[in-house]
Structures are given as C-alpha cells and as structure tokens.
Predicted model as a PDB file, atoms N, CA, C, CB and O in Angstrom, pLDDT in the B-factor column:
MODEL        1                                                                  
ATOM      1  N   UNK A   1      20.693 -24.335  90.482  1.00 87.00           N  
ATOM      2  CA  UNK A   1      21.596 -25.343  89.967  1.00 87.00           C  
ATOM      3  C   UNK A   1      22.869 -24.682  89.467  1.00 87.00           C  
ATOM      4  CB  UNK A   1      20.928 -26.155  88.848  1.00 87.00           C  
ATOM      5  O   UNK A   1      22.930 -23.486  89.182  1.00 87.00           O  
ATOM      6  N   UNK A   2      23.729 -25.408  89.393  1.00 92.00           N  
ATOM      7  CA  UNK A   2      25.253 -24.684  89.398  1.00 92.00           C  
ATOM      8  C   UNK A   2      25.601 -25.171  87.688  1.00 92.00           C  
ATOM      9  CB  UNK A   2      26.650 -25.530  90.905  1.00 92.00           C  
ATOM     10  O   UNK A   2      24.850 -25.936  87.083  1.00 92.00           O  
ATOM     11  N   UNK A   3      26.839 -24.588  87.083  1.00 92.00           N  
ATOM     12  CA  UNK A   3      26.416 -25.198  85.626  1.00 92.00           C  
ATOM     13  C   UNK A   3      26.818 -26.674  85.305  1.00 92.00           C  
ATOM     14  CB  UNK A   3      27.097 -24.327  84.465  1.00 92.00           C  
ATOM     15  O   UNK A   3      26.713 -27.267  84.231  1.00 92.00           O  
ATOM     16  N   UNK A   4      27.358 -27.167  86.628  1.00 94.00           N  
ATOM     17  CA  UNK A   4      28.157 -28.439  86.518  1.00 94.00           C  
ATOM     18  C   UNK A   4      26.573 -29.489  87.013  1.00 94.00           C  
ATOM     19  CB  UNK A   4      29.901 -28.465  87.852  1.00 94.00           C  
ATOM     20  O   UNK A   4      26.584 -30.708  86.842  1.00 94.00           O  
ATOM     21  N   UNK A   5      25.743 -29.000  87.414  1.00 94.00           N  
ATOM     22  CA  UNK A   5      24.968 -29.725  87.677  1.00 94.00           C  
ATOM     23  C   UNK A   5      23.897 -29.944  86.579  1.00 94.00           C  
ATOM     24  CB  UNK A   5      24.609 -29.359  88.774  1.00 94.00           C  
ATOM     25  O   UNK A   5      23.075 -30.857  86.504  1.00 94.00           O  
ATOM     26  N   UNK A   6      24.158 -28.574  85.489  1.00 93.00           N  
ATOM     27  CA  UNK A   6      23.440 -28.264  84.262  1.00 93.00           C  
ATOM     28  C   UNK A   6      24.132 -29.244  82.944  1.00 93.00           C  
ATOM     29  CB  UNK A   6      23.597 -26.511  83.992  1.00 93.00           C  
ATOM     30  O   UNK A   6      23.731 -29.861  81.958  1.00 93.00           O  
ATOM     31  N   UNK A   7      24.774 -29.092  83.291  1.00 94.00           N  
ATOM     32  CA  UNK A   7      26.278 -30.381  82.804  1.00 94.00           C  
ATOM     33  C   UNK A   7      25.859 -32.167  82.567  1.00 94.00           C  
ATOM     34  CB  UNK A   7      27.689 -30.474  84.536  1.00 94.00           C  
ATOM     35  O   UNK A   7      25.736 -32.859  81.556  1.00 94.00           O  
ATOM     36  N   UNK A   8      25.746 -32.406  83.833  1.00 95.00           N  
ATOM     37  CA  UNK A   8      25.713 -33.648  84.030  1.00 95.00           C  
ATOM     38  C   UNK A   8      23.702 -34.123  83.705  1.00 95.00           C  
ATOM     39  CB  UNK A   8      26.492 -33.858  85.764  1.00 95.00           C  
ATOM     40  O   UNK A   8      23.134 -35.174  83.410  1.00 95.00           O  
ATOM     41  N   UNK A   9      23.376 -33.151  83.884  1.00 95.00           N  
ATOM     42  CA  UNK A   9      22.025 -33.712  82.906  1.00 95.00           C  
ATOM     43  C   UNK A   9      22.135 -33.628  82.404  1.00 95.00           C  
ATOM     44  CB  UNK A   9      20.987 -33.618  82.652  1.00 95.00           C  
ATOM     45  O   UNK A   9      22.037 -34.768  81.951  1.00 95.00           O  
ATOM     46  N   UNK A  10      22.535 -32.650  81.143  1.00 94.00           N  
ATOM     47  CA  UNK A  10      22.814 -32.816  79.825  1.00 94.00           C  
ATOM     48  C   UNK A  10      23.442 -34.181  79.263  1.00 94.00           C  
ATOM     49  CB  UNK A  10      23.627 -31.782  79.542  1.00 94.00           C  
ATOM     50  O   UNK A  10      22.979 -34.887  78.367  1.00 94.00           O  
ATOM     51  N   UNK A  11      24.254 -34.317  79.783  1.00 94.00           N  
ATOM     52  CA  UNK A  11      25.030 -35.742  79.684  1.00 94.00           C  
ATOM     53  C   UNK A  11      24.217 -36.803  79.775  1.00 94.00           C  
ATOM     54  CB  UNK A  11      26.047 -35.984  80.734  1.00 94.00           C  
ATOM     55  O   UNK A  11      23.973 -37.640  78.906  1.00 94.00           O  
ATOM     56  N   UNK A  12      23.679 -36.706  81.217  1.00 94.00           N  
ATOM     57  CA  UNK A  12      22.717 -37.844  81.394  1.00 94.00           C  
ATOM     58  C   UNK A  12      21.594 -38.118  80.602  1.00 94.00           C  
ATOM     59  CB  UNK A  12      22.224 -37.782  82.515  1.00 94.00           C  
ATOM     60  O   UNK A  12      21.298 -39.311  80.530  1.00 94.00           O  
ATOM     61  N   UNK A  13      20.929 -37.365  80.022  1.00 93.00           N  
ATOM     62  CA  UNK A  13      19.824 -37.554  78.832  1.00 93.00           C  
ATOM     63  C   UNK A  13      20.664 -37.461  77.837  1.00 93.00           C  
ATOM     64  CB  UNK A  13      18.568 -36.488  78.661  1.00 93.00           C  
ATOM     65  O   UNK A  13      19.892 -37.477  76.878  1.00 93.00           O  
ATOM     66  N   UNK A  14      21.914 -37.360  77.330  1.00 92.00           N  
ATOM     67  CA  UNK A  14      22.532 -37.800  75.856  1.00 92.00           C  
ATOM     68  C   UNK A  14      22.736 -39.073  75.732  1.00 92.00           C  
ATOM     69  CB  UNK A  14      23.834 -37.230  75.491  1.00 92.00           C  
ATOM     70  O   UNK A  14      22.667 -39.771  74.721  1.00 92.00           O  
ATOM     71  N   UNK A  15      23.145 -39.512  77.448  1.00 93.00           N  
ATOM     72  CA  UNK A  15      23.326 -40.873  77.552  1.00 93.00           C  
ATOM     73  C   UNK A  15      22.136 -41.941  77.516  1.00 93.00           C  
ATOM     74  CB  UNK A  15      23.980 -41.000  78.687  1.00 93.00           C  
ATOM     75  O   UNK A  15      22.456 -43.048  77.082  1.00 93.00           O  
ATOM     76  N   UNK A  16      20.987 -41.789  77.859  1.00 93.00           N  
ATOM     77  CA  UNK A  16      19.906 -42.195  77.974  1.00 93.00           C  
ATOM     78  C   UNK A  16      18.804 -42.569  76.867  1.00 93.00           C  
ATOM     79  CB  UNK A  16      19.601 -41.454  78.663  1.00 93.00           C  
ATOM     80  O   UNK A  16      18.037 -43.531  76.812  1.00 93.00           O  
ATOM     81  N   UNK A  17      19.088 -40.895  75.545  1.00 89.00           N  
ATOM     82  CA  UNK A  17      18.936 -41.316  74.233  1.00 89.00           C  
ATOM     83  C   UNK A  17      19.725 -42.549  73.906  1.00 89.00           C  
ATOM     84  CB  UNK A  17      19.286 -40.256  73.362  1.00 89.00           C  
ATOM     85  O   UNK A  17      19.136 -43.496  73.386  1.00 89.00           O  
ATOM     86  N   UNK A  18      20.832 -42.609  74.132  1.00 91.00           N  
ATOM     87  CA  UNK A  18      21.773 -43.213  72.974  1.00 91.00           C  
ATOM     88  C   UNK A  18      21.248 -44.806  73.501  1.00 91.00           C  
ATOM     89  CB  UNK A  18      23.851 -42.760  73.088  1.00 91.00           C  
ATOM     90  O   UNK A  18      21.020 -45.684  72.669  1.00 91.00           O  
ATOM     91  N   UNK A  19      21.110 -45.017  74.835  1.00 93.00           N  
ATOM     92  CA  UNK A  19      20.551 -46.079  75.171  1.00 93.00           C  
ATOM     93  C   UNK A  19      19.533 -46.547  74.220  1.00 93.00           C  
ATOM     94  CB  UNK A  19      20.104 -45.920  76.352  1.00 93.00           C  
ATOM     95  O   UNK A  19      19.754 -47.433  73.394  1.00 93.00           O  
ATOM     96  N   UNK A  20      18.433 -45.946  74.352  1.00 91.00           N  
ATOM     97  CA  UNK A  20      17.647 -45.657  73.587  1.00 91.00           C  
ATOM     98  C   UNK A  20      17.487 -46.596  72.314  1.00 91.00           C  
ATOM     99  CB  UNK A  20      17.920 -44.474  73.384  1.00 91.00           C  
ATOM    100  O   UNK A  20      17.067 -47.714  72.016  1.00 91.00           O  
ATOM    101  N   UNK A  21      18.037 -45.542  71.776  1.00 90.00           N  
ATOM    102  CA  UNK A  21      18.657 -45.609  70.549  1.00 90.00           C  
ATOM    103  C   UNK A  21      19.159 -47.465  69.885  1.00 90.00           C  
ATOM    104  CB  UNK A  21      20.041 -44.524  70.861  1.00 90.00           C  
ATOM    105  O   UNK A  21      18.786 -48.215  68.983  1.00 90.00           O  
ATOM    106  N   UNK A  22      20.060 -47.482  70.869  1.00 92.00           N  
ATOM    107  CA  UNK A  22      21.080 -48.734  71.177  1.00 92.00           C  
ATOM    108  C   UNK A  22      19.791 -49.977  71.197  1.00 92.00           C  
ATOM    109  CB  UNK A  22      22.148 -48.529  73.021  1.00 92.00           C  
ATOM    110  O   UNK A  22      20.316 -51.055  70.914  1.00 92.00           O  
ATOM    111  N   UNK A  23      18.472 -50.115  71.414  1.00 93.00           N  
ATOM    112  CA  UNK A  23      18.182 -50.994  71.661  1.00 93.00           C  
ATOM    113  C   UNK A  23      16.737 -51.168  69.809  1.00 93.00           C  
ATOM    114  CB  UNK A  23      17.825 -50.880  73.514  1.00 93.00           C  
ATOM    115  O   UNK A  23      15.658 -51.693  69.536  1.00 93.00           O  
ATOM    116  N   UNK A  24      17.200 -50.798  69.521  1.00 92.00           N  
ATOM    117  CA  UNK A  24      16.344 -50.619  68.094  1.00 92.00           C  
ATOM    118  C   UNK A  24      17.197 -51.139  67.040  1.00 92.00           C  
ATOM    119  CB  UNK A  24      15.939 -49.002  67.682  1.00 92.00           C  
ATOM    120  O   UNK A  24      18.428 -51.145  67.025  1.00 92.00           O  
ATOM    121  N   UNK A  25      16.384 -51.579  66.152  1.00 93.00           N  
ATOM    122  CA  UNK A  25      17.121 -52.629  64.821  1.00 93.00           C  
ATOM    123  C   UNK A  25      17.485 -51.293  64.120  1.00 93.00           C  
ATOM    124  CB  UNK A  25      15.877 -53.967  63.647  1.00 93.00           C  
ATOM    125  O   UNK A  25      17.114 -50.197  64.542  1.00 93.00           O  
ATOM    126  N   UNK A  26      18.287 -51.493  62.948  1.00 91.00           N  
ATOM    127  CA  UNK A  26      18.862 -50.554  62.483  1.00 91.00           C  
ATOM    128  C   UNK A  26      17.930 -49.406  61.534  1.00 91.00           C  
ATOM    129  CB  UNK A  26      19.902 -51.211  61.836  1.00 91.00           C  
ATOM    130  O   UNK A  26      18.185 -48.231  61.270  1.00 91.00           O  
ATOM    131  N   UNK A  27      16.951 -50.124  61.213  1.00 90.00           N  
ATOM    132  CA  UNK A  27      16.016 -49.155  60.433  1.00 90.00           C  
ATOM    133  C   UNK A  27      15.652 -48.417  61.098  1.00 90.00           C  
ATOM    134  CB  UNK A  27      14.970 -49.532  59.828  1.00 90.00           C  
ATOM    135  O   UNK A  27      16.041 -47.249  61.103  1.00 90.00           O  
ATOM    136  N   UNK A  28      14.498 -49.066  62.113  1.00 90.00           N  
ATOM    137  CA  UNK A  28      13.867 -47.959  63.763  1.00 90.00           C  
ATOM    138  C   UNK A  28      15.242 -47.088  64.151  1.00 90.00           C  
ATOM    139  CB  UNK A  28      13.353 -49.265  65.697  1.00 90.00           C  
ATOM    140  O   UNK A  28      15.023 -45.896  64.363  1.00 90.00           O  
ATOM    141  N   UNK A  29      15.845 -47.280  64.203  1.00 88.00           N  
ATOM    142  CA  UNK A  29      17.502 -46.125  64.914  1.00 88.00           C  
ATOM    143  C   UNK A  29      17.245 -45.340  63.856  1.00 88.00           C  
ATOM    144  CB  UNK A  29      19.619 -46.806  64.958  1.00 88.00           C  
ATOM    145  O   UNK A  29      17.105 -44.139  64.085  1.00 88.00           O  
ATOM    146  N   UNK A  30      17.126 -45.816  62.510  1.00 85.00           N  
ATOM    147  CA  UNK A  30      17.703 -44.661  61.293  1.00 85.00           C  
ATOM    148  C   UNK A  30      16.214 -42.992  61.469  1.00 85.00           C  
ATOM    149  CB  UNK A  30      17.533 -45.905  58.943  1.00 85.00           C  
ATOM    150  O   UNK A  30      16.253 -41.762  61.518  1.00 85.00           O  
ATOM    151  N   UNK A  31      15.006 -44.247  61.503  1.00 81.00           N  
ATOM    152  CA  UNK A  31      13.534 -43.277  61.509  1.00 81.00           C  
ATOM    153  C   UNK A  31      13.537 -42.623  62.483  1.00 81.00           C  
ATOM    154  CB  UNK A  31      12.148 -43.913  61.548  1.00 81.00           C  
ATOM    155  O   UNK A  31      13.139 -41.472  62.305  1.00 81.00           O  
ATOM    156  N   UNK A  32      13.994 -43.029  64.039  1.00 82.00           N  
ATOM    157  CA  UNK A  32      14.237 -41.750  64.683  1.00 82.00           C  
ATOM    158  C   UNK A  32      14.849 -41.034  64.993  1.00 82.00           C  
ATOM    159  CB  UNK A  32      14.081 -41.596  65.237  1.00 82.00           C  
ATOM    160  O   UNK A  32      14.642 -40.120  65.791  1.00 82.00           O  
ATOM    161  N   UNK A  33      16.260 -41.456  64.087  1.00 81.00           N  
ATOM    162  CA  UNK A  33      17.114 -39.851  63.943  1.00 81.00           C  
ATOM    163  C   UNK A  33      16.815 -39.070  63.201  1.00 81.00           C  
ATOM    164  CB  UNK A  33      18.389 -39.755  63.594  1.00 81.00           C  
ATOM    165  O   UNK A  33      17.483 -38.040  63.108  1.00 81.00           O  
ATOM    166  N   UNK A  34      15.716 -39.286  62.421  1.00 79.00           N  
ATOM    167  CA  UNK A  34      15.174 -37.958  61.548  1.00 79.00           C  
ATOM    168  C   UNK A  34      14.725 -36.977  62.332  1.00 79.00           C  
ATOM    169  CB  UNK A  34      14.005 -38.208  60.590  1.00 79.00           C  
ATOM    170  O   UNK A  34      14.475 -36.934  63.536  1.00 79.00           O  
ATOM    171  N   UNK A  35      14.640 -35.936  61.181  1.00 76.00           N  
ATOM    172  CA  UNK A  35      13.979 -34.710  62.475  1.00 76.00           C  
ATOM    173  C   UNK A  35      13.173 -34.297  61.449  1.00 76.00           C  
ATOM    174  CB  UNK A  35      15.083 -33.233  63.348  1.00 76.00           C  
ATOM    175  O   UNK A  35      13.365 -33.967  60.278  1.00 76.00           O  
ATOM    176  N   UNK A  36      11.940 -34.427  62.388  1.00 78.00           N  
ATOM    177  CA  UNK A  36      10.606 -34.516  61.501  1.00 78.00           C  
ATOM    178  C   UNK A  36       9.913 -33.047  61.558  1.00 78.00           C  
ATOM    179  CB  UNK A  36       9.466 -35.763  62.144  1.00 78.00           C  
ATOM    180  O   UNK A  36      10.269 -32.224  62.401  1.00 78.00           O  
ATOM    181  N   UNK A  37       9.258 -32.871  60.940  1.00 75.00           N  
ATOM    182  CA  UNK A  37       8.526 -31.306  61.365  1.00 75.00           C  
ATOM    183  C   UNK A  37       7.957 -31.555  62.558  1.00 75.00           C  
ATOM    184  CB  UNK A  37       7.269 -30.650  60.336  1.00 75.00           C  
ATOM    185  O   UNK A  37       7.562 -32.655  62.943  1.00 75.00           O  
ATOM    186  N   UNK A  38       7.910 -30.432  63.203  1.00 77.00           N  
ATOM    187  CA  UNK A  38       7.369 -30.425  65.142  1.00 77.00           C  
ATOM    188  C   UNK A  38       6.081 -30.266  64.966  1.00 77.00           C  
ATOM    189  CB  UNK A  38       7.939 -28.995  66.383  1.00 77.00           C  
ATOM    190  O   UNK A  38       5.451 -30.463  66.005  1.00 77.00           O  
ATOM    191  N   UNK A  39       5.029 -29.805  63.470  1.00 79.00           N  
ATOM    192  CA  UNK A  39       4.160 -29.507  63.252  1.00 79.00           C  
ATOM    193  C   UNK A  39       3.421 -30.772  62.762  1.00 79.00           C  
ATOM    194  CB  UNK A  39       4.310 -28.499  62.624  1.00 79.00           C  
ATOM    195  O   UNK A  39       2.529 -31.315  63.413  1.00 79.00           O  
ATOM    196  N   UNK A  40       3.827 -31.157  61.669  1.00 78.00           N  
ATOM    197  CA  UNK A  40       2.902 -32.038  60.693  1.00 78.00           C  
ATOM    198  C   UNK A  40       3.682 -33.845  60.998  1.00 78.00           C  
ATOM    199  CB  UNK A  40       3.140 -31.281  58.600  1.00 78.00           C  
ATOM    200  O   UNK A  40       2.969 -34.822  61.230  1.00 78.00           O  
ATOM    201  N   UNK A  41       5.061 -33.900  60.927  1.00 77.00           N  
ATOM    202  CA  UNK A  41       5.474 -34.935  61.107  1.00 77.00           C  
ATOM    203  C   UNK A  41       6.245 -35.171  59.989  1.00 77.00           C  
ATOM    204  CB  UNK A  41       4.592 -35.746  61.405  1.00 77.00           C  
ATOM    205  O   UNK A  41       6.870 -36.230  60.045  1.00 77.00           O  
ATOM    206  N   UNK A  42       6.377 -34.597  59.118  1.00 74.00           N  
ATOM    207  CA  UNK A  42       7.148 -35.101  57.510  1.00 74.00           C  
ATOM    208  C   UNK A  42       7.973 -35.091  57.930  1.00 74.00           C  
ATOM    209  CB  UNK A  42       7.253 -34.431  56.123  1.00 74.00           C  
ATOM    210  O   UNK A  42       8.252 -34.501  58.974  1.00 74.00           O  
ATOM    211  N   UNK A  43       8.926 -35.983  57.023  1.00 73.00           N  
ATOM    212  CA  UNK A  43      10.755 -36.170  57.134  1.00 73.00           C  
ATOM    213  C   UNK A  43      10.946 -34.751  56.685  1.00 73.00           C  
ATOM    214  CB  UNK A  43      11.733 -37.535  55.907  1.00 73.00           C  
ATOM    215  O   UNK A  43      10.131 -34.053  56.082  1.00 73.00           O  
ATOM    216  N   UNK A  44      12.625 -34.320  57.229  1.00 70.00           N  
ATOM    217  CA  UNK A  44      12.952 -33.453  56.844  1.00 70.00           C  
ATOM    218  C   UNK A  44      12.819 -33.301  55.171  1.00 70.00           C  
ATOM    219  CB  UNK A  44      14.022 -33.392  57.434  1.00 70.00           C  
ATOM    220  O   UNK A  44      12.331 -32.298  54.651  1.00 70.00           O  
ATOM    221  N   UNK A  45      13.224 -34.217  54.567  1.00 68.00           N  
ATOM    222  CA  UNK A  45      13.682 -34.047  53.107  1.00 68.00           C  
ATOM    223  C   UNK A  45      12.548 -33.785  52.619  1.00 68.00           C  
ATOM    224  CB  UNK A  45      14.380 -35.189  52.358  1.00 68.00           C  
ATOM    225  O   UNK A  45      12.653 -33.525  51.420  1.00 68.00           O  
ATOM    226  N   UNK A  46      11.192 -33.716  53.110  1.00 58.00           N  
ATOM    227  CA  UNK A  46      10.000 -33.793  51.746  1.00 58.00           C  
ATOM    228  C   UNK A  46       9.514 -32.232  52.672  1.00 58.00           C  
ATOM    229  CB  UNK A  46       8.387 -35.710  51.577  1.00 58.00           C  
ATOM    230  O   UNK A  46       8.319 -32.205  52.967  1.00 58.00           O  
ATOM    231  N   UNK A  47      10.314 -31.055  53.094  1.00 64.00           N  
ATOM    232  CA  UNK A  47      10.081 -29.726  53.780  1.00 64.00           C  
ATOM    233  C   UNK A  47       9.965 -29.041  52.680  1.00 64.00           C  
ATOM    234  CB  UNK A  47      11.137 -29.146  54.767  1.00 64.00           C  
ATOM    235  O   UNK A  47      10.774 -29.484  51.866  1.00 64.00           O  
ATOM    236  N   UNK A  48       9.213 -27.972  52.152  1.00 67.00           N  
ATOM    237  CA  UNK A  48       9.451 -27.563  51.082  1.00 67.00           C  
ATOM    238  C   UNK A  48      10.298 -26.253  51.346  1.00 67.00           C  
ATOM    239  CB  UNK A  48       8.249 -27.474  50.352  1.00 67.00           C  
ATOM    240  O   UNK A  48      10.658 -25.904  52.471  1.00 67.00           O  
ATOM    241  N   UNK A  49      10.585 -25.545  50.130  1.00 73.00           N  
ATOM    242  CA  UNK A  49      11.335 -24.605  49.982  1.00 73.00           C  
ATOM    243  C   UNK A  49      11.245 -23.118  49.835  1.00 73.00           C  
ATOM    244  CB  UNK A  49      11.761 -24.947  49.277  1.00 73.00           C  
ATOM    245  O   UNK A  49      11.148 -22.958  48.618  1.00 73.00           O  
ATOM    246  N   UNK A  50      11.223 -21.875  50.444  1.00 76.00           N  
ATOM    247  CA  UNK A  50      10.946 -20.251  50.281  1.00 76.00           C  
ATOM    248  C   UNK A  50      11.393 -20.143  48.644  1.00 76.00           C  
ATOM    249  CB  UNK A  50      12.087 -19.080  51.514  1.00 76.00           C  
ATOM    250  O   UNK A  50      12.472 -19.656  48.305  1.00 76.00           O  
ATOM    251  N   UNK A  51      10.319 -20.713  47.615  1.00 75.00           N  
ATOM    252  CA  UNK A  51      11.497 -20.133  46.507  1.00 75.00           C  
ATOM    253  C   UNK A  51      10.701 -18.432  46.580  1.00 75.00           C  
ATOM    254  CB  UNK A  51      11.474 -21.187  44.401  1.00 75.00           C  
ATOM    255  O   UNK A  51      10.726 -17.915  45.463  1.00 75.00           O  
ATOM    256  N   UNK A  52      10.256 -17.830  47.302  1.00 82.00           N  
ATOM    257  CA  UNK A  52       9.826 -16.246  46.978  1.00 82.00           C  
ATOM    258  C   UNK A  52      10.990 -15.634  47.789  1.00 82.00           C  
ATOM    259  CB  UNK A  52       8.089 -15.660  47.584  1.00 82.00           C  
ATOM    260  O   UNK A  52      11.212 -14.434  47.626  1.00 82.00           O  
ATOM    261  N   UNK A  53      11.821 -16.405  48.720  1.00 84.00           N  
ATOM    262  CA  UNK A  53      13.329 -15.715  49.527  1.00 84.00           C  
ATOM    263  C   UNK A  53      14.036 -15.289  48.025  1.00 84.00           C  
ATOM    264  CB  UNK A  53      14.607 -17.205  50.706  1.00 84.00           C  
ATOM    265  O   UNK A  53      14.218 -15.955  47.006  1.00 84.00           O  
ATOM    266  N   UNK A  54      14.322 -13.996  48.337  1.00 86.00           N  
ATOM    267  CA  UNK A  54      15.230 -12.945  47.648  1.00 86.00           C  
ATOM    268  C   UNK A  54      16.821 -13.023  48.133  1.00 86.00           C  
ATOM    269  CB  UNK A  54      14.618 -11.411  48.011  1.00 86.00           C  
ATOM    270  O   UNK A  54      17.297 -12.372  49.063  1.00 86.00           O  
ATOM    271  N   UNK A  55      17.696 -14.187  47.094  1.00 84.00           N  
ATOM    272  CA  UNK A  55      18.729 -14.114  47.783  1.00 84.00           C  
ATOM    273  C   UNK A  55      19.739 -12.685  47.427  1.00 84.00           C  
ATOM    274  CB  UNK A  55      19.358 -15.464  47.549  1.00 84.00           C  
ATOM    275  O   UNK A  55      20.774 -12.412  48.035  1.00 84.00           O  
ATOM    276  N   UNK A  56      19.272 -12.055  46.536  1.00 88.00           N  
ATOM    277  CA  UNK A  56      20.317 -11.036  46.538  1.00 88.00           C  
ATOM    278  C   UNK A  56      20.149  -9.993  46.797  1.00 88.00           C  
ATOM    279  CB  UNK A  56      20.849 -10.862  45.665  1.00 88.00           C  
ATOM    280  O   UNK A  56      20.738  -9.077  46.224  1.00 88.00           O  
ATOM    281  N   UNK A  57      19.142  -9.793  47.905  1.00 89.00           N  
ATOM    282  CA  UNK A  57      18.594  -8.932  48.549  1.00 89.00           C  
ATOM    283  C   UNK A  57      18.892  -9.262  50.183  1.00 89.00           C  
ATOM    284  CB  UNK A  57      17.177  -8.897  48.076  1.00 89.00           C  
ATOM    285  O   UNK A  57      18.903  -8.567  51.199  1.00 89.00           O  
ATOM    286  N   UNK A  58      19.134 -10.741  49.886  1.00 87.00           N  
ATOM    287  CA  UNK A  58      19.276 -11.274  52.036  1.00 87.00           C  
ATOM    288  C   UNK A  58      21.486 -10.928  51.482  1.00 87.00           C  
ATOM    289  CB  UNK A  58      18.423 -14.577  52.842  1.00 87.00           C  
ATOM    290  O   UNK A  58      22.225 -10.907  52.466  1.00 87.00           O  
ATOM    291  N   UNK A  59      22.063 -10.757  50.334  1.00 86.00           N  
ATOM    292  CA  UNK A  59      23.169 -11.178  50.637  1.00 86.00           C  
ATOM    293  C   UNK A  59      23.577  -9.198  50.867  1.00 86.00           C  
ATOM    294  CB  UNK A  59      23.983 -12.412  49.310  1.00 86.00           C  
ATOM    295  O   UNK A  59      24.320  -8.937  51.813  1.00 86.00           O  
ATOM    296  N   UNK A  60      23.119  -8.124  50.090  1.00 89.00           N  
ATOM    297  CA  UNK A  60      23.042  -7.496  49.895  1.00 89.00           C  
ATOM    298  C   UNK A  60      22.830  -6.844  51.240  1.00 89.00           C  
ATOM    299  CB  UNK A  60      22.547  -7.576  49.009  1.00 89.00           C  
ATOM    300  O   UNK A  60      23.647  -6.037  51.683  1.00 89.00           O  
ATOM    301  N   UNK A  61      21.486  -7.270  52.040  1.00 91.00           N  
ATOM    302  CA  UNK A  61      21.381  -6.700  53.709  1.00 91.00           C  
ATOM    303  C   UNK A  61      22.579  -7.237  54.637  1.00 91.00           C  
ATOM    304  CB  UNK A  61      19.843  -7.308  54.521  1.00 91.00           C  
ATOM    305  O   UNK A  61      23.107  -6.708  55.616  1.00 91.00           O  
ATOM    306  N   UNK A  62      22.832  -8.478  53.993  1.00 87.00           N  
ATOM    307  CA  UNK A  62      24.101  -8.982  55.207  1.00 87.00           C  
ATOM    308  C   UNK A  62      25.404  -8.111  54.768  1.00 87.00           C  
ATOM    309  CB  UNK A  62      24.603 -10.986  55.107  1.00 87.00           C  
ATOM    310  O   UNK A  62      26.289  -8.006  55.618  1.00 87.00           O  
ATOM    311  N   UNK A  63      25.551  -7.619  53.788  1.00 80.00           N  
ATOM    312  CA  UNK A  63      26.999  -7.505  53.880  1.00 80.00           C  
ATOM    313  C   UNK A  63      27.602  -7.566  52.341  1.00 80.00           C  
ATOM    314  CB  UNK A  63      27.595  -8.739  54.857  1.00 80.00           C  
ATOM    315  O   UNK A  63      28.420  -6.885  51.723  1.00 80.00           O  
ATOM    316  N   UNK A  64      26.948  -8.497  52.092  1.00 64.00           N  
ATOM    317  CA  UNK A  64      27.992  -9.869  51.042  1.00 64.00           C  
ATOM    318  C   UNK A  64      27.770  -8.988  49.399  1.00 64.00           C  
ATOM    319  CB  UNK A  64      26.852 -12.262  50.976  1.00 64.00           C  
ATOM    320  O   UNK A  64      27.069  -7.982  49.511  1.00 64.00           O  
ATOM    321  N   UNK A  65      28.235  -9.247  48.104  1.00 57.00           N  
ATOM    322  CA  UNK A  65      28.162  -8.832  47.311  1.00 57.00           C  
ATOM    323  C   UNK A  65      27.014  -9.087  46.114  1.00 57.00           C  
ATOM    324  CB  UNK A  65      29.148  -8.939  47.219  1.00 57.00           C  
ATOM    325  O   UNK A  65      26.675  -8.259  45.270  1.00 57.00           O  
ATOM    326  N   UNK A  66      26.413 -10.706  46.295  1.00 52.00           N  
ATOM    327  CA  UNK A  66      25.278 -11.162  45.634  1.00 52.00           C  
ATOM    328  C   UNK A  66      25.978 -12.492  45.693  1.00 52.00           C  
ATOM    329  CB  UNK A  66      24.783 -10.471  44.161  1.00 52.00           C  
ATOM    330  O   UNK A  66      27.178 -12.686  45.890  1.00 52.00           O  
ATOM    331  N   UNK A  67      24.823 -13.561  45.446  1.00 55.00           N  
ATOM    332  CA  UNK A  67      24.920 -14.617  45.161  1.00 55.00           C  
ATOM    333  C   UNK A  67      25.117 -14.437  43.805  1.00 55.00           C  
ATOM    334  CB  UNK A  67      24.005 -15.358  45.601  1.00 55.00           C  
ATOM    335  O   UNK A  67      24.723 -13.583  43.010  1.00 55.00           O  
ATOM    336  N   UNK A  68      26.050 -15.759  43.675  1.00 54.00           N  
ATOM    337  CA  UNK A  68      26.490 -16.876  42.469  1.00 54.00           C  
ATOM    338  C   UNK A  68      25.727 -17.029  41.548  1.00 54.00           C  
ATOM    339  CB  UNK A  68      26.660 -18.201  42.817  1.00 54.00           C  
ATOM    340  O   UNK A  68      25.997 -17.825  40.648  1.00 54.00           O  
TER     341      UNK A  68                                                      
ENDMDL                                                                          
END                                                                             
C-alpha cells in the first residue's frame, strides 16, 4: 500500500466513527468518548495514581532542575 492509500483509510474510519458517533443521543456520544482502561473498563478519571513516582529524580534524569 502506498501512503496515500494509508491515508484514505485513515480518513475513512475517522469518518465512519464520527458517523457513528452522529447517530447516539448526547449522553451515549459523551460515554463513548471516554477512554476507558483496555484492561478493567473504568473511566479514565477513577485511574489511580504512581504516588511512589520520584519526581525529582525523573526531572533530575531528564535534564530539568527539580520540580516545583
């Protein structure tokens, strides 16, 4: 496939969601634009959080001077 042909599917399934999409009352549209865990299913917002991530140790390996 050539990338113009990589192209126009892309397109064509953006277009096809939105169809999709387009035919759902406004709540159903809202629930499946969430992006749910690929694992369990939770809404994003109830994902919990690395509080054991070391940020001034990740800013420190990148480069940066420390977090705020």
């Amino acid at each position: 496939m050539t990338d113009r042909d990589y192209l126009w599917c892309a397109l064509n399934l953006a277009l096809d969601q939105e169809e999709e999409l387009a035919r759902l009352c406004p709540e159903c549209r809202q629930r499946a634009q969430e992006e749910p865990c690929p694992v369990c299913g939770a809404p994003r917002e109830g994902w919990s959080v690395n509080r054991e991530f070391d940020w001034a140790r990740y800013e420190q390996l990148k480069g940066g001077g420390g977090r705020d």
